[in-house]
N, C-alpha and C positions, 0 to 999 in steps of 0.2 A: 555796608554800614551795619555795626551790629548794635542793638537798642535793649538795654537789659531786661526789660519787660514785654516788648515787643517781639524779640529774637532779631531775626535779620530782615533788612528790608535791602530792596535793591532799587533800581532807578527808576523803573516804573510806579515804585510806590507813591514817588514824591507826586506824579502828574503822566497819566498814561500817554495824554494827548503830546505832550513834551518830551515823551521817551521813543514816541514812534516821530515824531517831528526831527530826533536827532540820529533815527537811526536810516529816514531818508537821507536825510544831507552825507551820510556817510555812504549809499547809496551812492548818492551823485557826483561824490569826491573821487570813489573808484569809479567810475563812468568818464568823468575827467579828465584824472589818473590814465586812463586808457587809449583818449584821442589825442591827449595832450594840449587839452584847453586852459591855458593859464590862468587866463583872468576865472572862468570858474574853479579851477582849485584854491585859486587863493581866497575869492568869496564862501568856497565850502569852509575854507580851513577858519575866517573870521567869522562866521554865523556858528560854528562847531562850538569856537571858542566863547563867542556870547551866550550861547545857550549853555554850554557847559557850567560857566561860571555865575550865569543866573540860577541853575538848578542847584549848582552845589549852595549858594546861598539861600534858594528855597528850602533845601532841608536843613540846615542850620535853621533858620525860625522855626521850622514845621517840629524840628526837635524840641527847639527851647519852647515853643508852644503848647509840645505834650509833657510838660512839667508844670505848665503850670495852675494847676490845679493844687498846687503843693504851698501852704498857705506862707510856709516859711521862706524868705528869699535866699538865706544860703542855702538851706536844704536843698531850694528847686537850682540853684546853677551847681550843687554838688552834683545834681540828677543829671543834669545835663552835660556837665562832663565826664561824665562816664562814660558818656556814647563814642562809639569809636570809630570815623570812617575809616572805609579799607583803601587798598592800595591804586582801585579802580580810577577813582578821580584825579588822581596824578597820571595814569596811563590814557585818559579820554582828554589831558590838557593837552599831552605831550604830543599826543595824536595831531590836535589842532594845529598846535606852532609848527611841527611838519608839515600839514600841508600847506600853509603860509609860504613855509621858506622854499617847498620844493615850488610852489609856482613863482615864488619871484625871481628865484635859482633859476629855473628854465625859460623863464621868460629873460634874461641875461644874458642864455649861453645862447640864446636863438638871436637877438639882435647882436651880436658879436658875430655867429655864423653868417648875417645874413651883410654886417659892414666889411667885414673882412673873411670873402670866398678865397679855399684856397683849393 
């Protein structure tokens, strides 16, 4: 995200505790990823996804909040649109819904292997 006054902030800015919280679960989704535990990948992939979309809406106030000091109300959402996230928060959603699908995917192909041995 880049903030014309601020310069650039990154994910950690928004909430440290929240940036390492979701770089565990990313952690444990490759962990998962690796034994092939369905039900945890798909819980990684919906807490990824809650967290994700909780923080992106934390910085959105946390932005419109450092405008407003700005006594003018159009001025300060002039201010505020300015800000410009980058392309990160689309790739940490995208991320999510993958692991979503790949644990529901595999948990699929595994009860099909397991109704019909061939």
């Amino acid at each position: 995200m880049r903030v014309p006054l601020y310069g650039s902030m990154n994910f950690f800015w928004i909430h440290v505790a929240l940036g390492i919280l979701l770089v565990t679960i990313a952690v444990i989704a490759l962990f998962a990823l690796f034994t092939q535990r369905n039900l945890l990948i798909r819980l990684s992939g919906w807490f990824s996804l809650g967290l994700t979309v909780f923080i992106f809406m934390a910085a959105k106030w946390k932005v419109a909040d450092s405008f407003a000091f700005i006594p003018l109300k159009k001025l300060a959402t002039l201010a505020t649109g300015i800000v410009h996230f980058s392309w990160g928060w689309l790739v940490l959603l995208t991320g999510a819904v993958l692991l979503i699908i790949a644990g529901k995917t595999n948990e699929t192909s595994v009860q099909k292997s397991v109704t019909n041995p061939q």
